[in-house]
The first five atom37 places (N, CA, C, CB, O) and aatype in JSON, in Angstrom:
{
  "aatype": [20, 20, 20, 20, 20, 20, 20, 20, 20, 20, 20, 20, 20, 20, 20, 20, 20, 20, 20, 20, 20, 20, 20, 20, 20, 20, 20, 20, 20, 20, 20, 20, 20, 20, 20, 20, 20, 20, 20, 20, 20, 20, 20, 20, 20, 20, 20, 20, 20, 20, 20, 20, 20, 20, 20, 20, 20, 20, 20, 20, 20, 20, 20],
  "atom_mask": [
    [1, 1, 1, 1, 1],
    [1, 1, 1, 1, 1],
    [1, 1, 1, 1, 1],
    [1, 1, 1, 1, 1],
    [1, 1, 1, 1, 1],
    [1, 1, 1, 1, 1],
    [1, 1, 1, 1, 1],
    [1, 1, 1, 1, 1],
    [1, 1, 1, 1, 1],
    [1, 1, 1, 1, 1],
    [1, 1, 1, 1, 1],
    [1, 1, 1, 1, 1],
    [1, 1, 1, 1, 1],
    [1, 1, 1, 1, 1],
    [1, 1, 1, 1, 1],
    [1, 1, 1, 1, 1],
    [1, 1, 1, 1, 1],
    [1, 1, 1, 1, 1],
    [1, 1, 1, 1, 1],
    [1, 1, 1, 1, 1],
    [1, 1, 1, 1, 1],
    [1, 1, 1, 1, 1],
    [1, 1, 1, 1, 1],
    [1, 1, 1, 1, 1],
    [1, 1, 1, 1, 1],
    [1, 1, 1, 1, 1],
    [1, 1, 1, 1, 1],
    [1, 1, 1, 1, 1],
    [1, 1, 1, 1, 1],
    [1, 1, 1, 1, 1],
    [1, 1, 1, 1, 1],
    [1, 1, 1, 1, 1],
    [1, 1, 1, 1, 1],
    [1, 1, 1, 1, 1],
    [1, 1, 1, 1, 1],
    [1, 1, 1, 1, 1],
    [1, 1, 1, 1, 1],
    [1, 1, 1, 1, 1],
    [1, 1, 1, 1, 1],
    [1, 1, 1, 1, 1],
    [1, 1, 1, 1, 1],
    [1, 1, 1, 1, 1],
    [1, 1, 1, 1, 1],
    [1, 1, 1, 1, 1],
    [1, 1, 1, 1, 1],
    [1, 1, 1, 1, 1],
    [1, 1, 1, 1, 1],
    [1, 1, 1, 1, 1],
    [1, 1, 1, 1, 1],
    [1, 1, 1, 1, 1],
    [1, 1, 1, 1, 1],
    [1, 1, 1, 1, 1],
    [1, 1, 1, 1, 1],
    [1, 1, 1, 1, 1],
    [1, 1, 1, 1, 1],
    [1, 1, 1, 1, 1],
    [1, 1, 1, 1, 1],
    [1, 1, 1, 1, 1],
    [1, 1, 1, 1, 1],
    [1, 1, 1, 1, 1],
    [1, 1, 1, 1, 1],
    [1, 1, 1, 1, 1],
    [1, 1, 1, 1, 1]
  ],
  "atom_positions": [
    [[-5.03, 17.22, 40.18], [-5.74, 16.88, 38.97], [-6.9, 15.96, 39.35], [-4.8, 16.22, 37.92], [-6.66, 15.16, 40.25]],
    [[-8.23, 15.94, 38.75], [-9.14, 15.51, 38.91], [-8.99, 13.78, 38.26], [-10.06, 16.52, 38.39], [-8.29, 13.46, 37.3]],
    [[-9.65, 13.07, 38.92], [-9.14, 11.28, 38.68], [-10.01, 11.47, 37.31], [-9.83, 9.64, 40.14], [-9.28, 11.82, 36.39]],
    [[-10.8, 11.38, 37.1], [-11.73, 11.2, 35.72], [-11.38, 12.47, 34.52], [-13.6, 11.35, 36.24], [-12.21, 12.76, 33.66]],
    [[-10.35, 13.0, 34.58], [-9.21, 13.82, 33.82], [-8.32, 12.78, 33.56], [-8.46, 15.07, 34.63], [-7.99, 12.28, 32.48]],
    [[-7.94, 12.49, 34.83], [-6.09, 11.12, 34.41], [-7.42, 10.18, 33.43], [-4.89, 9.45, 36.77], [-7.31, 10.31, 32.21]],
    [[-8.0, 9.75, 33.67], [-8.45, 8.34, 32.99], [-8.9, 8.4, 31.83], [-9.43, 7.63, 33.62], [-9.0, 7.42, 31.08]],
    [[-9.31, 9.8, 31.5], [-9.67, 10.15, 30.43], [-8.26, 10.58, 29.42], [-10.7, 11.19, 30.75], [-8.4, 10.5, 28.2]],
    [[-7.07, 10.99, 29.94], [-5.87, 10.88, 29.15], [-5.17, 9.68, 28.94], [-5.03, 11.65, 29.6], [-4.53, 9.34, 27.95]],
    [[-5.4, 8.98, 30.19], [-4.67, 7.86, 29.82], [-5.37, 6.74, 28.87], [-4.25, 7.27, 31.05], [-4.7, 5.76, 28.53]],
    [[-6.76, 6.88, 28.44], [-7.61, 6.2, 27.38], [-7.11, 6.86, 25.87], [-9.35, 6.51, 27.73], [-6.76, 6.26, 24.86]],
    [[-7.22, 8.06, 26.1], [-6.56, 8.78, 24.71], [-5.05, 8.28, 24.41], [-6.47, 10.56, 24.9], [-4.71, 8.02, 23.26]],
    [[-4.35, 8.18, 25.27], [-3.18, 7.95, 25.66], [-2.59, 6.38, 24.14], [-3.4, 7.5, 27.69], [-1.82, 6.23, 23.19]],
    [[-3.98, 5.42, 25.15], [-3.42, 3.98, 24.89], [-4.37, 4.33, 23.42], [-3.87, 2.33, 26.22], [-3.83, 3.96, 22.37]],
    [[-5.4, 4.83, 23.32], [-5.73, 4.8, 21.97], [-4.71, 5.36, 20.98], [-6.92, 5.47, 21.84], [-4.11, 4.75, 20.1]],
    [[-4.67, 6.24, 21.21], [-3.34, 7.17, 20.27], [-2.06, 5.92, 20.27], [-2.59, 9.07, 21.38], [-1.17, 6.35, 19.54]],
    [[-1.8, 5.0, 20.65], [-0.35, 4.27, 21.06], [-1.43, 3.11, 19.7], [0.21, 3.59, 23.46], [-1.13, 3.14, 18.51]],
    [[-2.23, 2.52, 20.07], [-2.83, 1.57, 19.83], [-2.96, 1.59, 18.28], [-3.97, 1.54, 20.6], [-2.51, 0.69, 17.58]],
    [[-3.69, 2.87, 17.72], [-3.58, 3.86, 16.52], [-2.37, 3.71, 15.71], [-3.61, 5.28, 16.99], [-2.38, 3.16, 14.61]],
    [[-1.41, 4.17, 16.22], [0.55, 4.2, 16.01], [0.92, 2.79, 15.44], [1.65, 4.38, 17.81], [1.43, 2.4, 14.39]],
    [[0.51, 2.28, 16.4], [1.09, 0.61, 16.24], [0.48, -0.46, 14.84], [0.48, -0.29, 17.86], [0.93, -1.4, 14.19]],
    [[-0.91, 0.41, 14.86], [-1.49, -0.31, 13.94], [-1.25, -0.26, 12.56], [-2.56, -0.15, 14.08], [-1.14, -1.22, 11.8]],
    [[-1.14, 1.28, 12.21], [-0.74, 1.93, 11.03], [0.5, 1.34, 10.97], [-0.76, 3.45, 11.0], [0.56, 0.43, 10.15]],
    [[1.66, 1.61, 11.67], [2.76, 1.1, 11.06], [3.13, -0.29, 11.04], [3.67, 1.67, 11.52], [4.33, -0.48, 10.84]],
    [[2.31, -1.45, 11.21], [2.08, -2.46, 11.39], [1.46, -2.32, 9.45], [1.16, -2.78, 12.93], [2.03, -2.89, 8.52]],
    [[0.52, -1.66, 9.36], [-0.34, -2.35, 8.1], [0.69, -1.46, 7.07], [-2.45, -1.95, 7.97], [0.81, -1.85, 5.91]],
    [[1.49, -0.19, 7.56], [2.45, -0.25, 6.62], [3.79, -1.19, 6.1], [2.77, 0.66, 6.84], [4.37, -1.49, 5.06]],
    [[3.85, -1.42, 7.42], [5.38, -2.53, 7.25], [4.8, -3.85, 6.19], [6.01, -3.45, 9.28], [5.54, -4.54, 5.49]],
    [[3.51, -3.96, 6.27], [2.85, -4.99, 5.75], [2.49, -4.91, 4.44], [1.86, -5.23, 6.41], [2.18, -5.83, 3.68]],
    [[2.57, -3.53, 4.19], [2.4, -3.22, 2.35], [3.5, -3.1, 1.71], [1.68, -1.87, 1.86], [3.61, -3.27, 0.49]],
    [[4.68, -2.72, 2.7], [5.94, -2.29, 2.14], [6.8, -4.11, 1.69], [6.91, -1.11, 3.63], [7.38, -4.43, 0.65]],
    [[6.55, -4.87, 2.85], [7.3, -6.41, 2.65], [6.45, -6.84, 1.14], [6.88, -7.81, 4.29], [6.99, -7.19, 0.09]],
    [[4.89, -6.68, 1.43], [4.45, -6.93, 0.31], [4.84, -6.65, -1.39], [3.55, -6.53, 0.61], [4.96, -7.42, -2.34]],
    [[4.99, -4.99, -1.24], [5.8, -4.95, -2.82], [6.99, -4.83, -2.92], [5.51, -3.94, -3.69], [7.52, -4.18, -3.83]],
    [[7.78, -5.6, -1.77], [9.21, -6.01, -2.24], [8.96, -7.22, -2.5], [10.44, -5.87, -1.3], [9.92, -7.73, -3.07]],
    [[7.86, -8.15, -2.31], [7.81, -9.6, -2.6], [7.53, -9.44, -4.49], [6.31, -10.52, -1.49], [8.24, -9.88, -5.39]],
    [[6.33, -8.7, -4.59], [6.15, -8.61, -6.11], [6.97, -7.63, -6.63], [4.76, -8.32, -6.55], [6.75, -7.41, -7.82]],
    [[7.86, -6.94, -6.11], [9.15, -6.54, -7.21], [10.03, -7.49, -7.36], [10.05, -5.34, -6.84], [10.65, -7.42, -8.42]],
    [[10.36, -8.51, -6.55], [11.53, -9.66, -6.81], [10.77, -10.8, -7.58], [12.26, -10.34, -5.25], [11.19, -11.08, -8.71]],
    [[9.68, -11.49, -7.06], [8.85, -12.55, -8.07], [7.91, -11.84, -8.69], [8.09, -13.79, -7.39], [7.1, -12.72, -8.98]],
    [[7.56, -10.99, -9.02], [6.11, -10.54, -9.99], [4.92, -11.58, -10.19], [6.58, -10.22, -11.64], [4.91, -12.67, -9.62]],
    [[4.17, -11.24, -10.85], [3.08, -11.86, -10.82], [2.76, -12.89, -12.22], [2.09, -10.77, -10.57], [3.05, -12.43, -13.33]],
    [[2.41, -13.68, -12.16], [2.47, -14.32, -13.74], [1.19, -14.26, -14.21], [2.97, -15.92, -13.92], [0.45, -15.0, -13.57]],
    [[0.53, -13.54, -15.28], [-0.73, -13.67, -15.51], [-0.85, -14.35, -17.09], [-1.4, -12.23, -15.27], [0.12, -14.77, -17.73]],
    [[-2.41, -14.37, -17.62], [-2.4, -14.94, -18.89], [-3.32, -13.72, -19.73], [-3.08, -16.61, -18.85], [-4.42, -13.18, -19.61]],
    [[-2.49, -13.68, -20.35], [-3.22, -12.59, -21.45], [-3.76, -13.18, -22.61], [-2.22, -11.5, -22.06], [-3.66, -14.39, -22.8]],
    [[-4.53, -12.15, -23.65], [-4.8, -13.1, -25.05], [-4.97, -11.34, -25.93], [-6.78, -14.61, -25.0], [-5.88, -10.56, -25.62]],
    [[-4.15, -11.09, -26.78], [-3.9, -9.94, -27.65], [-5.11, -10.07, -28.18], [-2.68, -9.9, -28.64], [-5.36, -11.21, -28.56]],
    [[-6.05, -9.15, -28.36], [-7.47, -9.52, -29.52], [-7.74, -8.08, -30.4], [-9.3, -9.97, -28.45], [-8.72, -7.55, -30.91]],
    [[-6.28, -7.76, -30.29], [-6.65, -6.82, -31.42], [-5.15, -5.55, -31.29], [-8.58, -6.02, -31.03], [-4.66, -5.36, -30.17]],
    [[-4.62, -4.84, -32.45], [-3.53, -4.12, -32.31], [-3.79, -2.65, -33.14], [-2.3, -5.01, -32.83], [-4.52, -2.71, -34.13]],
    [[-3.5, -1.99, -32.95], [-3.58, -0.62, -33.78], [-2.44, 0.13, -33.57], [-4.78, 0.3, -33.41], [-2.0, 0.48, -32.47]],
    [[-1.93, 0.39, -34.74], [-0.43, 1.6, -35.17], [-0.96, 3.46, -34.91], [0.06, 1.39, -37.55], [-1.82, 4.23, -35.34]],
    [[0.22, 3.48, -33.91], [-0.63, 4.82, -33.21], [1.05, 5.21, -33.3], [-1.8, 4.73, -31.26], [2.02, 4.46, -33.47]],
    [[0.97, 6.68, -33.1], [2.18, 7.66, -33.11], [2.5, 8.04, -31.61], [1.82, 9.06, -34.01], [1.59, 8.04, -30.78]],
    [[3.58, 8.31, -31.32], [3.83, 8.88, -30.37], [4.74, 7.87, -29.11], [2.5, 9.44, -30.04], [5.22, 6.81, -29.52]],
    [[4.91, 8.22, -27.72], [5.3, 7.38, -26.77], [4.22, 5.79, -26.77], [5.23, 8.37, -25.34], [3.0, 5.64, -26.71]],
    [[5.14, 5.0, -26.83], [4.57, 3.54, -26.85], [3.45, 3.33, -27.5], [4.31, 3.02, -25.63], [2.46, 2.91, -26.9]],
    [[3.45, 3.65, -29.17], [2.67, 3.53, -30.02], [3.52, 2.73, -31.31], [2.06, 4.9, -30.22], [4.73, 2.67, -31.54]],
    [[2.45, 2.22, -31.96], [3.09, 1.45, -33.31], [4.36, 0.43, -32.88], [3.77, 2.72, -34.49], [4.45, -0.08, -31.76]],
    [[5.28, 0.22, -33.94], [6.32, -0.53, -34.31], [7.4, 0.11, -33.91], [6.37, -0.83, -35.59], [7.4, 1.18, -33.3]],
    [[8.2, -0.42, -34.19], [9.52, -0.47, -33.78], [10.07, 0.16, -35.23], [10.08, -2.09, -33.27], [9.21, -0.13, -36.06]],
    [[10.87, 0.7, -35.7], [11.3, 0.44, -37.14], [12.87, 1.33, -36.87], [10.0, 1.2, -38.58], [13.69, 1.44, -37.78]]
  ]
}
C-alpha cells in the first residue's frame, strides 16, 4: 500500500472517531439537560391579557 493512502485513511479514520465522539457527547448533553427540566421545570412569569370561549379540545370552561 502506498504511504500517502495509509495517511490519508488514518486522517479520515481520526476524523470519523473525532465526529462520533462529538455528536454523542452534545447528545448525552441534551439528553441530561431535559431530564434536569423534566424534574425542576422552569418557573416563568406570565400576565393573562385577554380570554375567549372557544369549542372543542382545550377551549372554553370547564362546566
Amino acid at each position: 500500500m502506498h504511504r500517502g493512502s495509509a495517511v490519508v485513511g488514518l486522517l479520515l479514520l481520526v476524523a470519523g472517531l473525532t465526529y462520533a465522539v462529538a455528536t454523542g457527547s452534545y447528545k448525552w448533553h441534551l439528553h441530561i439537560k431535559a431530564e434536569r427540566l423534566r424534574v425542576e421545570g422552569v418557573p416563568v412569569q406570565a400576565r393573562v391579557s385577554g380570554r375567549r370561549d372557544t369549542v372543542g379540545r382545550g377551549g372554553g370552561t370547564a362546566r
